[in-house]
N, CA, C and O atoms as a Maestro MAE file, in Angstrom:
{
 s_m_m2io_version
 :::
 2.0.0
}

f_m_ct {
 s_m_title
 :::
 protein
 m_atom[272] {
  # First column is atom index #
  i_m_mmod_type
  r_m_x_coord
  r_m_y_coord
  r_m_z_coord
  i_m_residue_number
  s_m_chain_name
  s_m_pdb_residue_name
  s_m_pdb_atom_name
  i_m_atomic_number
  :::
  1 25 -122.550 188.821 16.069 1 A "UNK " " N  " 7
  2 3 -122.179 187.677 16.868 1 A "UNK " " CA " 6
  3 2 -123.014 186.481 16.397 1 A "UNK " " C  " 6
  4 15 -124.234 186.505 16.555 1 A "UNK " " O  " 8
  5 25 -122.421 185.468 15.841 2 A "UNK " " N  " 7
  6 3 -123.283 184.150 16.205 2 A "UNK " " CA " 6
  7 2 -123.686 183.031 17.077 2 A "UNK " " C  " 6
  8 15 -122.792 182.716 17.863 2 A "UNK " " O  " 8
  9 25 -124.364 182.597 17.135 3 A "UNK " " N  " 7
  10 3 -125.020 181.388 18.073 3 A "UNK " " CA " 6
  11 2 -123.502 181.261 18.595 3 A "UNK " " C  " 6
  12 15 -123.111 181.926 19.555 3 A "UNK " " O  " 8
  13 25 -122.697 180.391 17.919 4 A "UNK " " N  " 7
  14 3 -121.631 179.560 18.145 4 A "UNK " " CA " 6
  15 2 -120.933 180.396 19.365 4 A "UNK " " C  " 6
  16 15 -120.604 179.881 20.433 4 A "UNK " " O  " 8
  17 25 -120.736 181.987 18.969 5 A "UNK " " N  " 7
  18 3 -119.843 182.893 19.693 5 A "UNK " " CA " 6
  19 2 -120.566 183.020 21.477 5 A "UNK " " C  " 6
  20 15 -119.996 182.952 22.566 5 A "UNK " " O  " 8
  21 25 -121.796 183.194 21.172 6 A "UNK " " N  " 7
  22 3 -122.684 183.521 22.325 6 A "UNK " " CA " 6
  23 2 -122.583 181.999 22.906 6 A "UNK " " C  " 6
  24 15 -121.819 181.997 23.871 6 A "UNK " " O  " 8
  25 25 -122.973 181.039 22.699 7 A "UNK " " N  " 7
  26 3 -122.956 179.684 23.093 7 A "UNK " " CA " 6
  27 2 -122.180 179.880 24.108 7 A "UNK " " C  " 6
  28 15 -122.541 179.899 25.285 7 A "UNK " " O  " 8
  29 25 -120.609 180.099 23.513 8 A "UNK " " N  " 7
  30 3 -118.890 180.076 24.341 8 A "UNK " " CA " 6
  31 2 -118.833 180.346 25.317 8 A "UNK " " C  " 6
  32 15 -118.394 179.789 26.323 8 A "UNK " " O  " 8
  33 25 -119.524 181.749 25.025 9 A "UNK " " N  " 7
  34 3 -119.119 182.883 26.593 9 A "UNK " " CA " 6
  35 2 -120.772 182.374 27.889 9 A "UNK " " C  " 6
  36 15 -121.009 183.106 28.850 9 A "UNK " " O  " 8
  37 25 -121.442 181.402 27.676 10 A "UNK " " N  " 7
  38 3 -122.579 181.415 29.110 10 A "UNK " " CA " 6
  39 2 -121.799 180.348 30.145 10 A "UNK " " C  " 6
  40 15 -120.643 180.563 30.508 10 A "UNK " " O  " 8
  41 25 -122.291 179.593 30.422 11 A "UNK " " N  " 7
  42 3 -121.996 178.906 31.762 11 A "UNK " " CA " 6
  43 2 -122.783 177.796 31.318 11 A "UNK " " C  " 6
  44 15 -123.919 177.791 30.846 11 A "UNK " " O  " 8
  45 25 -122.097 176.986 31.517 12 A "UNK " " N  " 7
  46 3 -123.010 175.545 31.788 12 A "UNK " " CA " 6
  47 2 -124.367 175.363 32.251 12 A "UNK " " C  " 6
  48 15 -124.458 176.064 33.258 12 A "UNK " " O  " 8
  49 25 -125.618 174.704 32.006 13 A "UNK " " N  " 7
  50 3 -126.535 174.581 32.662 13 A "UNK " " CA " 6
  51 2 -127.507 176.290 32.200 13 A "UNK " " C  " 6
  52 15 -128.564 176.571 32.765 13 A "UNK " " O  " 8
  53 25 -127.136 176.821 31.576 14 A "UNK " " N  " 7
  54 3 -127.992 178.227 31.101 14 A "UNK " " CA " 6
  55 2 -128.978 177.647 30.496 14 A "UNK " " C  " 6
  56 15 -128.831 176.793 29.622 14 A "UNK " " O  " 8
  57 25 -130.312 178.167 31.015 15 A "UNK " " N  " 7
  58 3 -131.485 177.932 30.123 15 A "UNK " " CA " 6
  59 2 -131.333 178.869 29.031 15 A "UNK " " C  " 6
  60 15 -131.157 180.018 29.435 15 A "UNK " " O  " 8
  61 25 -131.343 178.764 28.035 16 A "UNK " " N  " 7
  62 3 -131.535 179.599 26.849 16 A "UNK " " CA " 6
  63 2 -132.844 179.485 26.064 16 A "UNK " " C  " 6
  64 15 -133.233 178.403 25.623 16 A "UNK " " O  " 8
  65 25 -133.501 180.616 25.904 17 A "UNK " " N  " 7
  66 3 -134.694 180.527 24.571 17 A "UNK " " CA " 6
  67 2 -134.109 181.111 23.250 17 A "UNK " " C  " 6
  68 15 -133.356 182.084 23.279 17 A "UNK " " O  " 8
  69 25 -134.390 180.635 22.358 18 A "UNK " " N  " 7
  70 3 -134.237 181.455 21.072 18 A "UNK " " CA " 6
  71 2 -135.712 182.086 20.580 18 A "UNK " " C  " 6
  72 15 -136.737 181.418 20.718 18 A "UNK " " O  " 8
  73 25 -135.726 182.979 20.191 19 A "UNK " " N  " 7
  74 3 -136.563 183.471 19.228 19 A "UNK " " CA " 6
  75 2 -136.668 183.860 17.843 19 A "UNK " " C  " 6
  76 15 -135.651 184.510 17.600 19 A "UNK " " O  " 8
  77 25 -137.321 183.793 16.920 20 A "UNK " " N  " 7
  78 3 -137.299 184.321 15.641 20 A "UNK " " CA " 6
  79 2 -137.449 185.362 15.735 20 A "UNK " " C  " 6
  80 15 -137.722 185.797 16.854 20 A "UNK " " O  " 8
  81 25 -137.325 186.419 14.423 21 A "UNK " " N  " 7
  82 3 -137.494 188.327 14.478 21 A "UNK " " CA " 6
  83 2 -138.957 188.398 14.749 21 A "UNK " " C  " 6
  84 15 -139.335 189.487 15.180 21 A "UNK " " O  " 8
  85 25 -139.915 187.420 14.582 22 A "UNK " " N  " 7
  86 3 -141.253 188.043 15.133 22 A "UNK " " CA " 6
  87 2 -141.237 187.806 16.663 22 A "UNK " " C  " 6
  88 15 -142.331 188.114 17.135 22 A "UNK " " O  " 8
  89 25 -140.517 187.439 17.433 23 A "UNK " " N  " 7
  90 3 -140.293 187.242 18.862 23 A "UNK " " CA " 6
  91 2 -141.115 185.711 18.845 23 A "UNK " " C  " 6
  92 15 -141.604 185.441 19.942 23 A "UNK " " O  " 8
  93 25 -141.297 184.866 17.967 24 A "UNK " " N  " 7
  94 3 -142.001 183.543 18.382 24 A "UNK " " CA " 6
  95 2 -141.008 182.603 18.684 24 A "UNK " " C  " 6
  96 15 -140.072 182.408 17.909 24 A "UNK " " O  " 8
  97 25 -141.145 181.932 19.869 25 A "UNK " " N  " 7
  98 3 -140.263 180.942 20.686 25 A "UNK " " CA " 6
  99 2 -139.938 179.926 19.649 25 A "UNK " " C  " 6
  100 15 -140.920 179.285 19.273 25 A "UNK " " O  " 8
  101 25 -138.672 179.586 19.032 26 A "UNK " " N  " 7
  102 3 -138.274 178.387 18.314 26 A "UNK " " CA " 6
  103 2 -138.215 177.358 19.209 26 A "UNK " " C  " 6
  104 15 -138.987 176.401 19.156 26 A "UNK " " O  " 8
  105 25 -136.987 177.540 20.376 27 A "UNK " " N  " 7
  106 3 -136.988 176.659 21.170 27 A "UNK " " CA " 6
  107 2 -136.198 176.943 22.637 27 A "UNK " " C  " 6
  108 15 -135.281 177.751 22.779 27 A "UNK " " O  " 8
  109 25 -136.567 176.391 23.314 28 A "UNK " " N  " 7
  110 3 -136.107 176.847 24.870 28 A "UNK " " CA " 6
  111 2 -134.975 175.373 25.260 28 A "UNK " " C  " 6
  112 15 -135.377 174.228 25.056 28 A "UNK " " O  " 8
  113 25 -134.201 175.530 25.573 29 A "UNK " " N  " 7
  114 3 -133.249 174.493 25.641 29 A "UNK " " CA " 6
  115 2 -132.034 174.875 27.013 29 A "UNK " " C  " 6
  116 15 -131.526 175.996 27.021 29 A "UNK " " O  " 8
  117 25 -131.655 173.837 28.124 30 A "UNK " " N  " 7
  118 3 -130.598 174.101 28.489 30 A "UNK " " CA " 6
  119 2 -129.398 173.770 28.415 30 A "UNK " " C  " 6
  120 15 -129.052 172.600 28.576 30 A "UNK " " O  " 8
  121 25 -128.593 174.696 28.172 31 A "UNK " " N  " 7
  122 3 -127.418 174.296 27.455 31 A "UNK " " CA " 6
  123 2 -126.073 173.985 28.238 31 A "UNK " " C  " 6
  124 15 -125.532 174.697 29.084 31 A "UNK " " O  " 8
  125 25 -125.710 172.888 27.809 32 A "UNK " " N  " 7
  126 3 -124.780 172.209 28.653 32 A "UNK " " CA " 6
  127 2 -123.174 172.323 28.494 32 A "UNK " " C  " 6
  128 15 -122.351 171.804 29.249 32 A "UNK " " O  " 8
  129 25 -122.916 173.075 27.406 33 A "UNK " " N  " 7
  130 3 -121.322 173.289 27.765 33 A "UNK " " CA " 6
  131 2 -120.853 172.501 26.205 33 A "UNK " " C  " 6
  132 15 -119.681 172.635 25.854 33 A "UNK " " O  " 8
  133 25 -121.770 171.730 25.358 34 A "UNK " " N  " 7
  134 3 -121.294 171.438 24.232 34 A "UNK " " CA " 6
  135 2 -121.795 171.692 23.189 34 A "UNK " " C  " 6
  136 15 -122.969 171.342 23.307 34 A "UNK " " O  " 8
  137 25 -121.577 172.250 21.836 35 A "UNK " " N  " 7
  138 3 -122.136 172.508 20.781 35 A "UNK " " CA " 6
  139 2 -122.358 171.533 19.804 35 A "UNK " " C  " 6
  140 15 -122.862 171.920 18.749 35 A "UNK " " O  " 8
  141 25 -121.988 169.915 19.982 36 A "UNK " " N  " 7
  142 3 -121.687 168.894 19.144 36 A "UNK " " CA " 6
  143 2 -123.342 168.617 18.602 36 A "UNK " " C  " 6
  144 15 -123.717 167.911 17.666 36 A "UNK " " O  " 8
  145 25 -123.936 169.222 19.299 37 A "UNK " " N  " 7
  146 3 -125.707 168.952 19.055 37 A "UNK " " CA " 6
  147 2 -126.373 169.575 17.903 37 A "UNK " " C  " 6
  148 15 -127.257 169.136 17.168 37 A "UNK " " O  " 8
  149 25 -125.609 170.950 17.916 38 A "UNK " " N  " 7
  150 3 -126.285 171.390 16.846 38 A "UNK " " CA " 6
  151 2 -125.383 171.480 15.228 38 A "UNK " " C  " 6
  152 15 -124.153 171.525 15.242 38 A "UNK " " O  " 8
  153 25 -126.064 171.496 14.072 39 A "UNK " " N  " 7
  154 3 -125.511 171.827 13.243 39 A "UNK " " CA " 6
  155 2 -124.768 172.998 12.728 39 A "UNK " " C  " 6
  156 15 -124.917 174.024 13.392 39 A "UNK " " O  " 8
  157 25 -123.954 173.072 11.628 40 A "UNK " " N  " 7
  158 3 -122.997 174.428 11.601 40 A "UNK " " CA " 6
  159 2 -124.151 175.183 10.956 40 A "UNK " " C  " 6
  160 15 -123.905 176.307 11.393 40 A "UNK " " O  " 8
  161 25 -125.050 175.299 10.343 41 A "UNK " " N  " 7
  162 3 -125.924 176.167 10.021 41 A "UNK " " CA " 6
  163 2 -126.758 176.960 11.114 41 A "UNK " " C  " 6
  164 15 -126.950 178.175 11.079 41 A "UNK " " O  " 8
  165 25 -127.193 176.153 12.023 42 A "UNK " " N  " 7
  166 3 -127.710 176.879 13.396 42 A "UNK " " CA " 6
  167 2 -126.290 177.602 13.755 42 A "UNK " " C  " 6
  168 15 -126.198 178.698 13.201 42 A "UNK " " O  " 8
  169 25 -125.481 177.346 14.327 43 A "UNK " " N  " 7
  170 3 -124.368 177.751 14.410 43 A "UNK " " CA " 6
  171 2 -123.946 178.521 14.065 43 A "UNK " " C  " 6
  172 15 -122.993 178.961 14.709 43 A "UNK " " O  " 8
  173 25 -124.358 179.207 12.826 44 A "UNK " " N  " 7
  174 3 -123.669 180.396 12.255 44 A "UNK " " CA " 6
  175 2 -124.937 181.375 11.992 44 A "UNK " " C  " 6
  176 15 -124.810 182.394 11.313 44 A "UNK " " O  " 8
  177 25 -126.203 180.979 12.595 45 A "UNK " " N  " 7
  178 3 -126.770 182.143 12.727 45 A "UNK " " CA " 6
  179 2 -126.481 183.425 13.014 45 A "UNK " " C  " 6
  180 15 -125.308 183.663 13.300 45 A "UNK " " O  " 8
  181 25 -127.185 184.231 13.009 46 A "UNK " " N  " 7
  182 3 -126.473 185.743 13.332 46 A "UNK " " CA " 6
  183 2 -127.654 186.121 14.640 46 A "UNK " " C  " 6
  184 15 -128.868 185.927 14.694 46 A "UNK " " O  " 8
  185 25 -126.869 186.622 15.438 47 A "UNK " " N  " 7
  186 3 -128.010 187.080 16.719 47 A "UNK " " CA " 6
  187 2 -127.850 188.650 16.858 47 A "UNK " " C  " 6
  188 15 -126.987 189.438 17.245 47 A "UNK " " O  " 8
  189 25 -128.958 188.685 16.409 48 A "UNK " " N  " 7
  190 3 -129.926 190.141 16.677 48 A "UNK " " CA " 6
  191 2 -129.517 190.823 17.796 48 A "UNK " " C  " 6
  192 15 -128.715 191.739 17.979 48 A "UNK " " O  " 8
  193 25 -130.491 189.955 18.751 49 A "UNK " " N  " 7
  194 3 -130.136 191.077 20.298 49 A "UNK " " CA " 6
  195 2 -130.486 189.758 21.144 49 A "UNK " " C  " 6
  196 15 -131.241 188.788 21.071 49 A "UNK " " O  " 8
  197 25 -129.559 190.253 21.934 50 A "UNK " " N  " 7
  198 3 -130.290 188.650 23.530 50 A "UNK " " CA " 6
  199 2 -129.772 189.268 25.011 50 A "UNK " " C  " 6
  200 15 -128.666 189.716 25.312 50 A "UNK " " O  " 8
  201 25 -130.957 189.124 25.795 51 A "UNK " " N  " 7
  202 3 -131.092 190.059 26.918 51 A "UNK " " CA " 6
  203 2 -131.291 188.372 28.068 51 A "UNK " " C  " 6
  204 15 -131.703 187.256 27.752 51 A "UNK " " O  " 8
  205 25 -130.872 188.817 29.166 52 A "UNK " " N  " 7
  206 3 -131.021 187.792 30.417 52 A "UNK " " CA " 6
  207 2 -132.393 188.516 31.244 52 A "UNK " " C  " 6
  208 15 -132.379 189.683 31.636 52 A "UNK " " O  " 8
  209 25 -133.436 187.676 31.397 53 A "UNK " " N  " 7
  210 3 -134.079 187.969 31.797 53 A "UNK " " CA " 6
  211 2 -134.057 187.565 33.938 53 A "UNK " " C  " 6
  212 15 -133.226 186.737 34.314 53 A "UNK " " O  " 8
  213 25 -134.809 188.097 34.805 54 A "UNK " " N  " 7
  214 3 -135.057 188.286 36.571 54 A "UNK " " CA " 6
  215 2 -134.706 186.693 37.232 54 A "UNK " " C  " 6
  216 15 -134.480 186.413 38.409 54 A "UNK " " O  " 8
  217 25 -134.757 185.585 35.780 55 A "UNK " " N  " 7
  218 3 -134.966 184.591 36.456 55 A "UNK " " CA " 6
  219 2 -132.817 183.804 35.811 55 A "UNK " " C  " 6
  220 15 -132.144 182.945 36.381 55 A "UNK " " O  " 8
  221 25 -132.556 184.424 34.832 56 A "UNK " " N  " 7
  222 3 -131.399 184.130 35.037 56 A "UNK " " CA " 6
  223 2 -131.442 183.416 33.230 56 A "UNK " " C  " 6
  224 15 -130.394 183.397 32.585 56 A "UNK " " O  " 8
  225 25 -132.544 182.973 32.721 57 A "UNK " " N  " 7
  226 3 -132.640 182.833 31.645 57 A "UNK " " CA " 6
  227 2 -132.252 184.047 29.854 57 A "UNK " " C  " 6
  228 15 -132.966 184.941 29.400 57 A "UNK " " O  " 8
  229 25 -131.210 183.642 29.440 58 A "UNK " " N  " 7
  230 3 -130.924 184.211 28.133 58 A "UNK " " CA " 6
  231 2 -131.794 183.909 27.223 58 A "UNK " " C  " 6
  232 15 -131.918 182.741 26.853 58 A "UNK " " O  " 8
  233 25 -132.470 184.818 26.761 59 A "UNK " " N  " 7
  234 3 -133.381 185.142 25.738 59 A "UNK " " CA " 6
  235 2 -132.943 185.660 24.008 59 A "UNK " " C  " 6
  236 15 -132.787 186.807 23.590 59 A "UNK " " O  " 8
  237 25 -132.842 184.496 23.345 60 A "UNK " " N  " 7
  238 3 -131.869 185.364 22.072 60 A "UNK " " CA " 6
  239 2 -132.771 185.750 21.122 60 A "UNK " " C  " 6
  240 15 -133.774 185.062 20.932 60 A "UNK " " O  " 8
  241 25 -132.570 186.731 20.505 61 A "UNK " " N  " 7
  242 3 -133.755 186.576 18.777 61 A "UNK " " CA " 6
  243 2 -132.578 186.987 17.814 61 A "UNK " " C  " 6
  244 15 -131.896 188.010 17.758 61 A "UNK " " O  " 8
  245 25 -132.586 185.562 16.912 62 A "UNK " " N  " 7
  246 3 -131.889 185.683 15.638 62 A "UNK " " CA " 6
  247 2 -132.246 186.670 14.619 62 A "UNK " " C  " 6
  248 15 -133.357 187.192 14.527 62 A "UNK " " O  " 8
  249 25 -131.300 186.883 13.903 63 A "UNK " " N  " 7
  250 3 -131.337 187.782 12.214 63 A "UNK " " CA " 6
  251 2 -132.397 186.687 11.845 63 A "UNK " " C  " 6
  252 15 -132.484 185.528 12.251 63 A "UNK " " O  " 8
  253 25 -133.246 187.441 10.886 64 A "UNK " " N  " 7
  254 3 -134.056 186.965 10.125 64 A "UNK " " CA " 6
  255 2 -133.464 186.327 8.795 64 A "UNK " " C  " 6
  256 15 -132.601 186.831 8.076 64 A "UNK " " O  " 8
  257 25 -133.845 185.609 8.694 65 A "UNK " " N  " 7
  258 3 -133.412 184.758 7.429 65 A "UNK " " CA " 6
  259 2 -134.727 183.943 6.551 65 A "UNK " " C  " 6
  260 15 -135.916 184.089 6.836 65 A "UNK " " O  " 8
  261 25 -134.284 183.211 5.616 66 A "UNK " " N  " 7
  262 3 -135.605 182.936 4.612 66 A "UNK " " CA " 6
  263 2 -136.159 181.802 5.088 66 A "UNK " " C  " 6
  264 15 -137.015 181.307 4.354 66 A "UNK " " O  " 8
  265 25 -135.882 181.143 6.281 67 A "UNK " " N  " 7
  266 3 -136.452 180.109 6.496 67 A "UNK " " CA " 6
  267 2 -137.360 180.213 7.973 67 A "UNK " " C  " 6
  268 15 -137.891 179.280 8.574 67 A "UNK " " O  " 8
  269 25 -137.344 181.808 8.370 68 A "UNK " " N  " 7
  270 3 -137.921 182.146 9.477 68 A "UNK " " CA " 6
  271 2 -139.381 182.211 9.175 68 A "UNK " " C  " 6
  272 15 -140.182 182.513 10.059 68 A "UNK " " O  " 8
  :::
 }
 m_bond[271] {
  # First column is bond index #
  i_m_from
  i_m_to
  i_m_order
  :::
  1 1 2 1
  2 2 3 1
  3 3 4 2
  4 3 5 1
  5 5 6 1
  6 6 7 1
  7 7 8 2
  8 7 9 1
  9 9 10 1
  10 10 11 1
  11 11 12 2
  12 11 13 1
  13 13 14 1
  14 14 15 1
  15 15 16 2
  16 15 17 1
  17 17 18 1
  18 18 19 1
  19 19 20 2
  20 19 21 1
  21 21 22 1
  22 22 23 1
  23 23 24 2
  24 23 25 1
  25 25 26 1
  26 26 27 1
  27 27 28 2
  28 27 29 1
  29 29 30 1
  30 30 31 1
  31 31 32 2
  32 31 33 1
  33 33 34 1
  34 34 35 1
  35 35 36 2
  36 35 37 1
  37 37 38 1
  38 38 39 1
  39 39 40 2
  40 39 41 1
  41 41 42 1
  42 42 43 1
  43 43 44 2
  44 43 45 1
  45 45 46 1
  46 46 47 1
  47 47 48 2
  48 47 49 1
  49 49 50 1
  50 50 51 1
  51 51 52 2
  52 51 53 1
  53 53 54 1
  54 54 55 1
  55 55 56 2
  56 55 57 1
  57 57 58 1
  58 58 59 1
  59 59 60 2
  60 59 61 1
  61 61 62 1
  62 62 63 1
  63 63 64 2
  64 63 65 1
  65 65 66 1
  66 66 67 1
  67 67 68 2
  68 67 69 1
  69 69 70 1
  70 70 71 1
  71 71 72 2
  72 71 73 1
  73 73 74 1
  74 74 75 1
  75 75 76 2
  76 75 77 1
  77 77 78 1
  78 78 79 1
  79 79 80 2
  80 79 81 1
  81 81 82 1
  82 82 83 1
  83 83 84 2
  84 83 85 1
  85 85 86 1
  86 86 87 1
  87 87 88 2
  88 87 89 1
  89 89 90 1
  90 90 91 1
  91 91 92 2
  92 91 93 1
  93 93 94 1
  94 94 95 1
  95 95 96 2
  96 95 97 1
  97 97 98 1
  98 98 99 1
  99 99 100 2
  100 99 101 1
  101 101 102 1
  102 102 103 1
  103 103 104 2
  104 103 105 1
  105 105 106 1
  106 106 107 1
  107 107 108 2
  108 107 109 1
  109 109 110 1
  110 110 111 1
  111 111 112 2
  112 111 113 1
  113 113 114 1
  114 114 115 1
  115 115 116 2
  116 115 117 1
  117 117 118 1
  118 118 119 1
  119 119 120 2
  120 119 121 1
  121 121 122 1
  122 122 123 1
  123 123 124 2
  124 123 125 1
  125 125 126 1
  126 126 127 1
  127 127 128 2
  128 127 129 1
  129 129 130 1
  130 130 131 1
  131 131 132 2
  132 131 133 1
  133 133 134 1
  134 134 135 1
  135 135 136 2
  136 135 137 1
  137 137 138 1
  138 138 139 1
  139 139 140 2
  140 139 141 1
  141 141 142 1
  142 142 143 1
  143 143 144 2
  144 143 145 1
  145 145 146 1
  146 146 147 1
  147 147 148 2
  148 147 149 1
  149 149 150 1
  150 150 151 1
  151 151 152 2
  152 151 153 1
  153 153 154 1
  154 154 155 1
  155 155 156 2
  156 155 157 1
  157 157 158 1
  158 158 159 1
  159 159 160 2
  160 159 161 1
  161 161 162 1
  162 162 163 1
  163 163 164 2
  164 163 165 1
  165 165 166 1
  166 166 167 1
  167 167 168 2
  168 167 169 1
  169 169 170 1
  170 170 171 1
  171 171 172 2
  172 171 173 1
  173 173 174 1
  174 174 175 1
  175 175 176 2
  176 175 177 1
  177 177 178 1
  178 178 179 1
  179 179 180 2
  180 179 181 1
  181 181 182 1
  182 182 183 1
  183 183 184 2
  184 183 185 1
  185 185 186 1
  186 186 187 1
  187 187 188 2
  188 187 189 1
  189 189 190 1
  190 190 191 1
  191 191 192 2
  192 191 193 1
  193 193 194 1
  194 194 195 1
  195 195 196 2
  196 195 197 1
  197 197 198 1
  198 198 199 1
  199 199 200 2
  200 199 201 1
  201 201 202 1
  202 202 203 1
  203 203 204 2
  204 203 205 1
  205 205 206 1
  206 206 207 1
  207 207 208 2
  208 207 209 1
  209 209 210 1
  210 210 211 1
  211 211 212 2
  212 211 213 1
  213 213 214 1
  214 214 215 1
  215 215 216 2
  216 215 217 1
  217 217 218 1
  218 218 219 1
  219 219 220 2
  220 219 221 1
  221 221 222 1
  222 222 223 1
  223 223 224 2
  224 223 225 1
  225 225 226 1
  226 226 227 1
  227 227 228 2
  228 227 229 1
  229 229 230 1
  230 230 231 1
  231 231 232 2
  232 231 233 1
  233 233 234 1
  234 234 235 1
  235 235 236 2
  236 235 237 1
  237 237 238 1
  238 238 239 1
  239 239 240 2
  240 239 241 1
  241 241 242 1
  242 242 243 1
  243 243 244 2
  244 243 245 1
  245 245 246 1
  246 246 247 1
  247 247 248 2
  248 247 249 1
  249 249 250 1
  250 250 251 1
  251 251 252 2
  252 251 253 1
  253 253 254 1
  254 254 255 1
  255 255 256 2
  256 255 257 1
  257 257 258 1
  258 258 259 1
  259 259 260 2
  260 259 261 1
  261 261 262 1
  262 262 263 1
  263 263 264 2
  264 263 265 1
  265 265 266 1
  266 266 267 1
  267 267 268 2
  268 267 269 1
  269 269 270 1
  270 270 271 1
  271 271 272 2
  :::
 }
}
């Protein structure tokens, strides 16, 4: 699945964190319902695994790649 796919399916207003494969926070962002923000390269990341954590926040960690 990529960013783009996962993006689709949350809800408006989702806090999302991303993480890199060492679990270090890239960036915590809430996401509003449009993708026009990010580039198609973020976008076509590949996501690892992403779990919702007690408080309602999606937690993603991307495929590793060479710029991680």
């Amino acid at each position: 699945m990529t960013v783009e796919s996962l993006l689709k399916k949350l809800d408006v207003d989702t806090n999302i964190i991303l993480k890199d494969t060492h679990d270090k926070t890239l960036i915590n962002f809430i996401y509003r319902g449009h993708t026009e923000m990010f580039d198609s390269t973020f976008l076509n990341r590949e996501v690892n695994i992403f779990r919702t954590n007690c408080s309602g926040t999606v937690i993603v960690n991307l495929e590793d790649t060479k710029n991680d």
